[in-house]
C-alpha positions as a Markdown table, in Angstrom:
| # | Residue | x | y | z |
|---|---|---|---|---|
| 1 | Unk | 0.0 | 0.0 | 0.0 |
| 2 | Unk | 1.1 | 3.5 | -0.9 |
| 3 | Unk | 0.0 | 6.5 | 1.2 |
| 4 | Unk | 0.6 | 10.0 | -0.7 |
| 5 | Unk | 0.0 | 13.2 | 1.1 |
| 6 | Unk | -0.2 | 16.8 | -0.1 |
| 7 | Unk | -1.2 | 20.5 | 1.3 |
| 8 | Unk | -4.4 | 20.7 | 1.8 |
| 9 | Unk | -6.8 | 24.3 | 0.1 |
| 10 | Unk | -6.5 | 23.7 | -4.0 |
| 11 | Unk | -3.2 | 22.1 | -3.9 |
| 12 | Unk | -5.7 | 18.9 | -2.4 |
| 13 | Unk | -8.1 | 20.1 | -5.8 |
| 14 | Unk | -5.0 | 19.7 | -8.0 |
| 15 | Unk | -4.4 | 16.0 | -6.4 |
| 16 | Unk | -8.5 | 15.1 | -6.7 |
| 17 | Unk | -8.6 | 15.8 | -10.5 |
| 18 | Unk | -5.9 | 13.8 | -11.1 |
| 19 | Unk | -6.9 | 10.8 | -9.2 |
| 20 | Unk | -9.9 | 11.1 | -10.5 |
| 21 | Unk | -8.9 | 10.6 | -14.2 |
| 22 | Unk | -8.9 | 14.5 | -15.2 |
| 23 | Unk | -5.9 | 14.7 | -17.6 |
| 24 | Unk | -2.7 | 16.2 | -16.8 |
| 25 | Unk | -3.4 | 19.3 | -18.7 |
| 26 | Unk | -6.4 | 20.0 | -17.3 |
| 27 | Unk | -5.4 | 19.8 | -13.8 |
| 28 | Unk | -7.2 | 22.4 | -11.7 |
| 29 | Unk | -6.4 | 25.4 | -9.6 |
| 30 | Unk | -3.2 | 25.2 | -7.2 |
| 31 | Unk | -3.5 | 27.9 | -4.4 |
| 32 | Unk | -2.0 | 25.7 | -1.5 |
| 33 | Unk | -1.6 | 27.2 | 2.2 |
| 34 | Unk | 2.2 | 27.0 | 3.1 |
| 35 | Unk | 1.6 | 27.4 | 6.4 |
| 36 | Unk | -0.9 | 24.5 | 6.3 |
| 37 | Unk | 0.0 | 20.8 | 7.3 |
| 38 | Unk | -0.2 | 17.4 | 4.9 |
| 39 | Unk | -2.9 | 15.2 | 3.5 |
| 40 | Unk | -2.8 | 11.5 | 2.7 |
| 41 | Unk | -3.4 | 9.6 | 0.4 |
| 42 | Unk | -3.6 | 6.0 | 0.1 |
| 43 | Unk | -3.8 | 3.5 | -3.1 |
| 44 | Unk | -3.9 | 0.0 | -3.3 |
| 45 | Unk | -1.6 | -0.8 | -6.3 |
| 46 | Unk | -0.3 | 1.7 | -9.4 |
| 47 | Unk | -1.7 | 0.8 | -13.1 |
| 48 | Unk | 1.2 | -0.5 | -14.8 |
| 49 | Unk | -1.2 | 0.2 | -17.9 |
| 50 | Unk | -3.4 | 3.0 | -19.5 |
| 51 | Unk | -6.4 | 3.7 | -16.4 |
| 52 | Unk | -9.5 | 3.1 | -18.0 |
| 53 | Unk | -12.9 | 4.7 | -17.4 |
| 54 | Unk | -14.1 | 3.2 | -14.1 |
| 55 | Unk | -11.7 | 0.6 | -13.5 |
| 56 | Unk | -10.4 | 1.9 | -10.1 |
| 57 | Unk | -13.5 | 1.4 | -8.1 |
| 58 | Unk | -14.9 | 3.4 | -5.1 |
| 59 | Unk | -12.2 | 5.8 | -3.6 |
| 60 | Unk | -12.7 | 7.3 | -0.5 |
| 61 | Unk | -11.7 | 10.4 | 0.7 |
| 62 | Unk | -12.3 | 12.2 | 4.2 |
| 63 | Unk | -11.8 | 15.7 | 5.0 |
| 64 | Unk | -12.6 | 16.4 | 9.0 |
| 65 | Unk | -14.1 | 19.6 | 7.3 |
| 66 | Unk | -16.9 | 18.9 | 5.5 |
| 67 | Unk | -18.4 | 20.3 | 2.3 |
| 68 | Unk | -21.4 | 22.4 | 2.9 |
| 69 | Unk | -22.3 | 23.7 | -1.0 |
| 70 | Unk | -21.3 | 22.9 | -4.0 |
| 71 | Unk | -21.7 | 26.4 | -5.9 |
| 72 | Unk | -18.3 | 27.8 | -5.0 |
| 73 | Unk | -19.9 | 31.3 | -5.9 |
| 74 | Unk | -21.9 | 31.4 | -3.0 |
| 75 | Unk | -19.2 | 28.9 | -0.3 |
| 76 | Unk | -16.6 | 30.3 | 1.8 |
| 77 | Unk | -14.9 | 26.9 | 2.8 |
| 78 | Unk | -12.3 | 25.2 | 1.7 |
| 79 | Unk | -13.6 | 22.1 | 1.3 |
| 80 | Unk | -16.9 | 23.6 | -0.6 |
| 81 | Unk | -14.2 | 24.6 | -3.6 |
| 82 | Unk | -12.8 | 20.8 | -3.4 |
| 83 | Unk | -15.8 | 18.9 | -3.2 |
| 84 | Unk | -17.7 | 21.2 | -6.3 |
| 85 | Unk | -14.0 | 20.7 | -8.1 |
| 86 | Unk | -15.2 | 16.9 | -9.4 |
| 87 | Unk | -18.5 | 18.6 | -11.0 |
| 88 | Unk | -17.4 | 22.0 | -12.3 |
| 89 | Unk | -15.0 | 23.1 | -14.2 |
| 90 | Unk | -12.9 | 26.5 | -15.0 |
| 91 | Unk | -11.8 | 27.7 | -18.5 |
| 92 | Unk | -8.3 | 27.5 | -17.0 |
| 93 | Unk | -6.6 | 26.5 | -14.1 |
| 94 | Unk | -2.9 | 26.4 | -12.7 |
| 95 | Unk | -0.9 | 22.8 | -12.7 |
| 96 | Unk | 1.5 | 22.6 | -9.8 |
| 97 | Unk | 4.4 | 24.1 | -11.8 |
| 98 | Unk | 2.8 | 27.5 | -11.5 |
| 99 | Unk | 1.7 | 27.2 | -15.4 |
| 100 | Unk | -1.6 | 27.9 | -16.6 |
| 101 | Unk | -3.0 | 25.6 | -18.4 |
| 102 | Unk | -6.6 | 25.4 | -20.4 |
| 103 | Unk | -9.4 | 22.9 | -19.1 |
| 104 | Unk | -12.9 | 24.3 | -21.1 |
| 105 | Unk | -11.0 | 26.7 | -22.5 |
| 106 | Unk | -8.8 | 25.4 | -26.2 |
| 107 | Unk | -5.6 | 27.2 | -25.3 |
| 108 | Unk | -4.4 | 30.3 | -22.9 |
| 109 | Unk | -4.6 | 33.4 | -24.5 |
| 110 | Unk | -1.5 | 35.4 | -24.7 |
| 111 | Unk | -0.2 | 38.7 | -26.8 |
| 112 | Unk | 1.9 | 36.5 | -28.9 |
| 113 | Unk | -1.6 | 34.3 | -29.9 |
| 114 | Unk | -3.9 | 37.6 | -30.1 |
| 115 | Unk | -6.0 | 36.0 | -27.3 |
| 116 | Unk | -4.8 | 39.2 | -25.2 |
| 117 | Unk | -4.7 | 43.0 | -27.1 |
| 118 | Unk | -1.8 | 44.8 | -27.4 |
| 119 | Unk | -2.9 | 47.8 | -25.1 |
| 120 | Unk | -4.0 | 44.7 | -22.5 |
| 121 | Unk | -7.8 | 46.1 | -22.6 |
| 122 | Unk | -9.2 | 42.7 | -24.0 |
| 123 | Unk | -8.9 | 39.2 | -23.5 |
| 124 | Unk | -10.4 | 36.8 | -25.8 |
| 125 | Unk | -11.1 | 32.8 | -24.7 |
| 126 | Unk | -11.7 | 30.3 | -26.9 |
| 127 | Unk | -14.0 | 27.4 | -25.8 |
| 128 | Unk | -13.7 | 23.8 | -26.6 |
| 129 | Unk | -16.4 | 22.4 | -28.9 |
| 130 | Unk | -18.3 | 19.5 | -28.2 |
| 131 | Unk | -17.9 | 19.8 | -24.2 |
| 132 | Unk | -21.6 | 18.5 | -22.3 |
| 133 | Unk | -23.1 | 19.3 | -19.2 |
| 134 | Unk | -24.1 | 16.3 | -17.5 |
| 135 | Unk | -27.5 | 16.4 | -18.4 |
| 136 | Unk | -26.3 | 16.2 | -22.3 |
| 137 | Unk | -26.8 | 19.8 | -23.4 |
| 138 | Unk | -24.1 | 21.5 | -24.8 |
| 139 | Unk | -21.8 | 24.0 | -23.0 |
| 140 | Unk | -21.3 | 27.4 | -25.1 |
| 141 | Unk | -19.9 | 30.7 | -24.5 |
| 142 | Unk | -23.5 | 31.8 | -23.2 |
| 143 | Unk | -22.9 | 29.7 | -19.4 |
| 144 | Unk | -19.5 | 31.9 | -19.0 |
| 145 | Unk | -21.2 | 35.4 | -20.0 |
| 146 | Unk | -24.1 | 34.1 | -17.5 |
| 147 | Unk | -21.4 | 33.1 | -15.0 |
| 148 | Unk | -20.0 | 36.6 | -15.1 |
| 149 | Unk | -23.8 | 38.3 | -14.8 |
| 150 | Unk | -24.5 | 36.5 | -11.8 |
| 151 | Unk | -21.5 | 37.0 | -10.0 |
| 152 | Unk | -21.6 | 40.5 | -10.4 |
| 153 | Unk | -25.3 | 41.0 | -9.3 |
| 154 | Unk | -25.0 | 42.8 | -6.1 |
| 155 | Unk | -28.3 | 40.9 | -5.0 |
| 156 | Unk | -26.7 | 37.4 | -5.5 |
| 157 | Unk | -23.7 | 38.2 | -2.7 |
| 158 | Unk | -21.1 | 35.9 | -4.8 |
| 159 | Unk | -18.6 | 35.7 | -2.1 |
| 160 | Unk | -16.4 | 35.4 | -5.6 |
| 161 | Unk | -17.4 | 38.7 | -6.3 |
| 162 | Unk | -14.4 | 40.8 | -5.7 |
| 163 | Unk | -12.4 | 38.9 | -8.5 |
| 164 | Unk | -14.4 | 39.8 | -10.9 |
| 165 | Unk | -14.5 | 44.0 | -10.5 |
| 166 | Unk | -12.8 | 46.1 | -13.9 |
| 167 | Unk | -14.6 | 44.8 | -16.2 |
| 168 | Unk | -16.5 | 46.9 | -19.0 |
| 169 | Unk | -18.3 | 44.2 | -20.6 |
| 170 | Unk | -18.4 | 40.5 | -20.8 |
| 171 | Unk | -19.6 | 38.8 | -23.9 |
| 172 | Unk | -20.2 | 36.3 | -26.5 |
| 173 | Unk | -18.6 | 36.7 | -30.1 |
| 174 | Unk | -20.4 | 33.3 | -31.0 |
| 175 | Unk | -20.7 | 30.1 | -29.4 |
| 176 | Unk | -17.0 | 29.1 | -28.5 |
| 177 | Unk | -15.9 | 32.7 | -28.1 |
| 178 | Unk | -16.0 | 34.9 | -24.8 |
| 179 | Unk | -14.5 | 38.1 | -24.6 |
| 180 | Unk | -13.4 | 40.1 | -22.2 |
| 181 | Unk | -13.1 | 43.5 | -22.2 |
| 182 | Unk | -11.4 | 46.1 | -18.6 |
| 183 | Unk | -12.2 | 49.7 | -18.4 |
| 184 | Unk | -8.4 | 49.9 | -17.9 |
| 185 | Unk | -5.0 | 48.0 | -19.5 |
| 186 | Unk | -5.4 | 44.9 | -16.8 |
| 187 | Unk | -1.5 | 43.4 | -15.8 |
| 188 | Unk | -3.8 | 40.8 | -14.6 |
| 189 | Unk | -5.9 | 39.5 | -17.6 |
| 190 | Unk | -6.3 | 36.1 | -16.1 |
| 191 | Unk | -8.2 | 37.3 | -12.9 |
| 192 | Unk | -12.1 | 35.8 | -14.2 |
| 193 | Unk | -12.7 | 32.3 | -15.2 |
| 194 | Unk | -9.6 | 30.7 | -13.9 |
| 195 | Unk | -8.7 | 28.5 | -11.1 |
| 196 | Unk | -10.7 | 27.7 | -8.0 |
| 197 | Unk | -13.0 | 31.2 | -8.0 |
| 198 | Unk | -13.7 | 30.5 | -11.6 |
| 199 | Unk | -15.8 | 27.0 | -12.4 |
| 200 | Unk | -18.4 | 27.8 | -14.7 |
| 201 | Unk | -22.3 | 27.2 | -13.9 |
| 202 | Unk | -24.5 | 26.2 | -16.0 |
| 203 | Unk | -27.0 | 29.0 | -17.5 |
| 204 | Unk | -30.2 | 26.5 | -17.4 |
| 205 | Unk | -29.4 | 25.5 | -13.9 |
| 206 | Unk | -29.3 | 29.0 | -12.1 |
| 207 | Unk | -31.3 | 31.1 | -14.4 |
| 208 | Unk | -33.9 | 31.5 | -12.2 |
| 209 | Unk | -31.4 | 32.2 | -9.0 |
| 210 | Unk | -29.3 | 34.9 | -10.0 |
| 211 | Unk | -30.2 | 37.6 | -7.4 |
| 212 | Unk | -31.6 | 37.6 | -4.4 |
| 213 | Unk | -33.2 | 34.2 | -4.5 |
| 214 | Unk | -29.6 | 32.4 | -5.7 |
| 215 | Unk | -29.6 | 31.2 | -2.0 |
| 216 | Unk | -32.5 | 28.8 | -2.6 |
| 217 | Unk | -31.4 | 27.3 | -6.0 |
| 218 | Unk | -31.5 | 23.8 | -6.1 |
| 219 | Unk | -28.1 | 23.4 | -8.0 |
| 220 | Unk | -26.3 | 25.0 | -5.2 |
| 221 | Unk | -26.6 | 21.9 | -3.9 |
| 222 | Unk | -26.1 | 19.6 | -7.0 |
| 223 | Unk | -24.9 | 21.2 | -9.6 |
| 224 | Unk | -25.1 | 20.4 | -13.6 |
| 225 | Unk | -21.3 | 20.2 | -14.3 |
| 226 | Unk | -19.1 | 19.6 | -17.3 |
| 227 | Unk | -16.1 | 18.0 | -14.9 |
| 228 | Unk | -16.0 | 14.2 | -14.5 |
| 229 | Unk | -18.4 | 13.3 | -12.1 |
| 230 | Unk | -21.8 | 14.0 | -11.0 |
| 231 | Unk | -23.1 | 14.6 | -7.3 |
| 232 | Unk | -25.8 | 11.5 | -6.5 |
| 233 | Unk | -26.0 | 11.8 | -2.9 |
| 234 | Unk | -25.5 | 15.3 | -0.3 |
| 235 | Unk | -25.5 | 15.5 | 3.2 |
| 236 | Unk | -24.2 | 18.9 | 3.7 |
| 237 | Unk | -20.9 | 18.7 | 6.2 |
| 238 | Unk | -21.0 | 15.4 | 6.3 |
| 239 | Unk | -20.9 | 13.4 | 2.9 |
| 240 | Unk | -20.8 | 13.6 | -0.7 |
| 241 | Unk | -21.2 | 10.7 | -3.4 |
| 242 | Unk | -20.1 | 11.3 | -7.0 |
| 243 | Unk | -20.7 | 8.5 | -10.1 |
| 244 | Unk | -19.0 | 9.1 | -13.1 |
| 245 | Unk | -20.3 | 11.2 | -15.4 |
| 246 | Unk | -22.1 | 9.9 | -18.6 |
| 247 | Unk | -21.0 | 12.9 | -20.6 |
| 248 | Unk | -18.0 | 13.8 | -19.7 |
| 249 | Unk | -16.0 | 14.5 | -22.6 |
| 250 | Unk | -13.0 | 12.1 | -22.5 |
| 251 | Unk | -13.6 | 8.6 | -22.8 |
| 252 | Unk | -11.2 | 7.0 | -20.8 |
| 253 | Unk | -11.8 | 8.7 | -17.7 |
| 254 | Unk | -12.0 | 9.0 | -14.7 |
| 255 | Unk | -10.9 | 6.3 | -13.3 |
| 256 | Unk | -13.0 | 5.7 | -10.3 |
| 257 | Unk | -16.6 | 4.3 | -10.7 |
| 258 | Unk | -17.4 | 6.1 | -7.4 |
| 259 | Unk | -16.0 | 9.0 | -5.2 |
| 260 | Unk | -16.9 | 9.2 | -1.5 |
| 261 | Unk | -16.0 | 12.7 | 0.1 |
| 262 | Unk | -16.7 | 12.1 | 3.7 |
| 263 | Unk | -16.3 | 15.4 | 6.1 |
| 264 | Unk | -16.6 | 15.1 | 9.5 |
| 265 | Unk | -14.4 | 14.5 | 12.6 |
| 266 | Unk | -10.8 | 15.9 | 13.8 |
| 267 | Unk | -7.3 | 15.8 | 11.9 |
| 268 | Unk | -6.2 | 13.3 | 14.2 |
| 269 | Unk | -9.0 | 10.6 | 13.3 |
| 270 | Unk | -8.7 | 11.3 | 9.7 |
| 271 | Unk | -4.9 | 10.3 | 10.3 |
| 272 | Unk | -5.6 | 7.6 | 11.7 |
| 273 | Unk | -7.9 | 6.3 | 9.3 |
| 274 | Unk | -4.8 | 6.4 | 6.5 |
| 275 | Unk | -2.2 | 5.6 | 8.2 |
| 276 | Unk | -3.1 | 3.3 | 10.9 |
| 277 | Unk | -6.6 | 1.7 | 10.0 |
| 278 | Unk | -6.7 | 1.9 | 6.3 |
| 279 | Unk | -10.2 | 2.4 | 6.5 |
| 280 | Unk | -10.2 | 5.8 | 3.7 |
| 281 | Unk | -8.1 | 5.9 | 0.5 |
| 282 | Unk | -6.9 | 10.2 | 1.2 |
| 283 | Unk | -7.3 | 12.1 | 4.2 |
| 284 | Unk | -6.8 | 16.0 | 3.8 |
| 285 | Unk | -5.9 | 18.3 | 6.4 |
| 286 | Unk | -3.7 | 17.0 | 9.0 |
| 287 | Unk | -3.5 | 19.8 | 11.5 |
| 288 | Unk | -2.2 | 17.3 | 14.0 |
| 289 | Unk | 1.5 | 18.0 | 16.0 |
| 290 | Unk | 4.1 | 16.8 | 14.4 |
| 291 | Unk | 5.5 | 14.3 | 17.6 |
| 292 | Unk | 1.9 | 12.8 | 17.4 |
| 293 | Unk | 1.6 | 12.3 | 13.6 |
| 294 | Unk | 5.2 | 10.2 | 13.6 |
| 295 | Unk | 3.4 | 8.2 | 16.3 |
| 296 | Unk | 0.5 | 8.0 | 13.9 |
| 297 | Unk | 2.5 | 7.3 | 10.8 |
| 298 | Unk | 4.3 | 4.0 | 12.7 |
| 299 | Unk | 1.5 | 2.0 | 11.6 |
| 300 | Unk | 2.6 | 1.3 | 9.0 |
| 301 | Unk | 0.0 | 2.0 | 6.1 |
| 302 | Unk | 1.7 | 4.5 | 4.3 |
| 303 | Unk | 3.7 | 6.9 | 3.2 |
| 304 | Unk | 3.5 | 11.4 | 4.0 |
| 305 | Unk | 4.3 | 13.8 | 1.5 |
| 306 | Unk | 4.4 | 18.0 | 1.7 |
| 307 | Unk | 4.3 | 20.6 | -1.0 |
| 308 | Unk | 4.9 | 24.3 | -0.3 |
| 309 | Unk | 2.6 | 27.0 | -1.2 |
| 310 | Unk | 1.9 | 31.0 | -1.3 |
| 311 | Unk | -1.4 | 30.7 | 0.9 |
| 312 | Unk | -1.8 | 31.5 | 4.4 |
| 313 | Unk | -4.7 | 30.9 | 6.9 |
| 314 | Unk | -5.6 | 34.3 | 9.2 |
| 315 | Unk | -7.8 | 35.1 | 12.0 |
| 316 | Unk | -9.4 | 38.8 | 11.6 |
| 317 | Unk | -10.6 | 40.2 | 14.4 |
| 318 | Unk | -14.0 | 42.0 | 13.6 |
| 319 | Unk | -13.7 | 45.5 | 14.8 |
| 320 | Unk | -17.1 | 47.1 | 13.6 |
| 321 | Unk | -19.8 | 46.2 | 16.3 |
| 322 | Unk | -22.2 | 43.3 | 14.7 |
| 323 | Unk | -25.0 | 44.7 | 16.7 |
| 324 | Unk | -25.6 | 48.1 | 15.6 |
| 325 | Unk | -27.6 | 48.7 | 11.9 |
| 326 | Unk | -26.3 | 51.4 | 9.7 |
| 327 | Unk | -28.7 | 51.2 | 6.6 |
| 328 | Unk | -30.0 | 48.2 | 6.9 |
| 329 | Unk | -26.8 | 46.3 | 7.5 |
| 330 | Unk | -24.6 | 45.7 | 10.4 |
| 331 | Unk | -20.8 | 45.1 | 10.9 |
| 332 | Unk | -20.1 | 48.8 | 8.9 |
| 333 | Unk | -17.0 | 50.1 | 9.0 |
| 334 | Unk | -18.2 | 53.4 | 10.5 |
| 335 | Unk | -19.3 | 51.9 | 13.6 |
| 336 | Unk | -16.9 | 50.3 | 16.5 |
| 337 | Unk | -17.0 | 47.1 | 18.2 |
| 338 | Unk | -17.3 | 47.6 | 22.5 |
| 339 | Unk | -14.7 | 45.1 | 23.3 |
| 340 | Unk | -11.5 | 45.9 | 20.7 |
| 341 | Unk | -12.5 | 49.8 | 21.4 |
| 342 | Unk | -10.9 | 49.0 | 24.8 |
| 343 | Unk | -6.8 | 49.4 | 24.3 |
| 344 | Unk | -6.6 | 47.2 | 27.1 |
| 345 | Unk | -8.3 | 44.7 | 25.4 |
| 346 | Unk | -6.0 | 44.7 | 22.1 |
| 347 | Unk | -3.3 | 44.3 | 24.2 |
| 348 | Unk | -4.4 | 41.4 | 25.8 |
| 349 | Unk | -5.1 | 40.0 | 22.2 |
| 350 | Unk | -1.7 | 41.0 | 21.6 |
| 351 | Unk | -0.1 | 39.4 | 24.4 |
| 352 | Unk | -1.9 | 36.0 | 23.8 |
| 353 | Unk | -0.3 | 35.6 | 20.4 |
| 354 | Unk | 2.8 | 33.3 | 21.0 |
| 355 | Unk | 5.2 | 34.9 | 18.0 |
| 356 | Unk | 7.8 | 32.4 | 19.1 |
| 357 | Unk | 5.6 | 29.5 | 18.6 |
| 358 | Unk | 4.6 | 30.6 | 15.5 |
| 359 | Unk | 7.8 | 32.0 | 13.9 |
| 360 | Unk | 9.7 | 28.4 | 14.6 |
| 361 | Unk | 7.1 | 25.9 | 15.0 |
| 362 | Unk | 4.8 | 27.2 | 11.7 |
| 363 | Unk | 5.7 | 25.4 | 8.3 |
């Protein structure tokens, strides 16, 4: 048996796709926490040959956070941009190297290709042909200018929202065509539609949910995806079951009939359910102290890999006060919080922060 282990955030997303059949140049988003700790992964044997569609069986997979949505426009979870990563898809994303690399999209559009203008006001994408949703209709440059609308609808709340600002207008040149276009030269042309804040939804699905009702929508919960599996079962923060998906565009994959994401739990039982029982194929996460993970790890069932990253994890302290309503909404900046007002109490926030731990002990 072979236990593989990786950062958990998108870095985990990059691993799932893969494992799941997705093709090296399609691998999703990597945004991986550095300061974050390892994941497992465990596998019975490795194909000597070609995988083919389904032959892998059930893998199982346990995150001790568990997926609450599947419409990553709406989540603010980690494991809510995992889980939805099997089902939807983004035009590009970024393969561990740092490169981006096309996944609905045909190639990444640069200067040198004319996919990007010269003054860097327009960006161009062009869309594979013959890509499916999972119910069998066809996906078309219509689903990403109706992505882009219902993000930016103020009354939907995307929590994606922000990385979609500077934009003059969003459209469709014909079917398999979506440009672009900033209200300034943009250094940044690949902000929209690519990696983990840009899977695509599909236009029939939310139509009726873009605004204030996008809340309620059905397909927040199962969502009509071009990616290589479809959601049968949903137990928000506790379990979701994927089958492959009929449609999905190549034949060979993925490899695994069935998918398990099982949430739920602490980081030290989802170590010990790799390394010492066996009883789950990856486990993602493991915020667990290093001296008790090497206990873990002696039995014997696999095998721990790291990967570095540019992400961090936070804790903001909210310092507008939650309970007073300015307008209709609470939490504004213009008002103050009664406890931080109090220096004395910043400082005992600041004194409870153990630098020393965290400059030699973080990783």
């Amino acid at each position: 048996m072979k236990v593989h282990s990786l950062f958990k955030s998108m870095m985990v997303i990059v691993t799932l796709a893969m494992i799941a059949g997705c093709a090296s140049s399609e691998s999703p988003p990597i945004v991986a926490p550095a300061t974050q700790p390892p994941t497992a992964l465990i596998s019975e044997s490795t194909p000597t040959t070609a995988p083919k569609r389904g032959a892998g069986g059930t893998l199982q997979l346990l995150w001790w956070q568990g997926a609450t949505m599947l419409n990553v426009h709406l989540a603010t979870g980690t494991a809510d941009f995992e889980a939805a990563r099997l089902v939807l898809e983004p035009l590009a994303a970024v393969d561990p190297d740092g490169n981006l690399v096309p996944v609905l999209a045909t190639e990444i559009p640069t200067v040198a290709n004319g996919g990007i203008s010269v003054d860097l006001k327009t960006i161009t994408w062009k869309l594979k042909q013959g890509v499916k949703w999972s119910d069998g209709t066809e996906f078309t440059a219509d689903d990403v200018v109706f992505t882009y609308d219902y993000i930016t609808n103020p009354d939907t709340a995307a929590t994606t929202a922000w990385i979609y600002g500077g934009a003059e207008k969003v459209e469709a040149l014909d079917p398999y065509s979506v440009r672009i276009t900033w209200k300034e030269p943009n250094i940044s042309p690949y902000q929209m539609f690519v990696s983990k804040a840009g899977y695509i939804l599909q236009k029939n699905q939310f139509a009726d949910f873009s605004g204030e009702n996008a809340a309620s929508a059905p397909g927040n919960m199962k969502p009509i995806g071009t990616g290589p599996y479809v959601v049968t079962d949903f137990k928000p923060g506790d379990v979701v079951v994927y089958d492959i998906n009929p449609n999905y565009r190549d034949p060979e994959k993925p490899f695994f009939t069935q998918v398990i994401f099982k949430g739920g739990g602490d980081a030290t039982s989802a170590a010990r359910a790799v390394f010492q029982t066996g009883d789950v194929d990856y486990a993602a996460n493991l915020q667990v102290e290093i001296a008790v993970l090497n206990q873990i790890m002696q039995g014997g069932k696999g095998e721990l890999i790291t990967a570095t990253s540019p992400n961090v994890e936070y804790l903001l302290l909210n310092r507008a006060d939650p309970n007073k309503e300015v307008n209709g909404a609470r939490s504004e900046p213009t008002t103050s919080h009664p406890f931080p007002r109090d220096l004395r109490v910043r400082q005992a926030v600041s004194l409870a922060i153990d630098r020393k731990q965290t400059a030699e002990k973080s990783t």
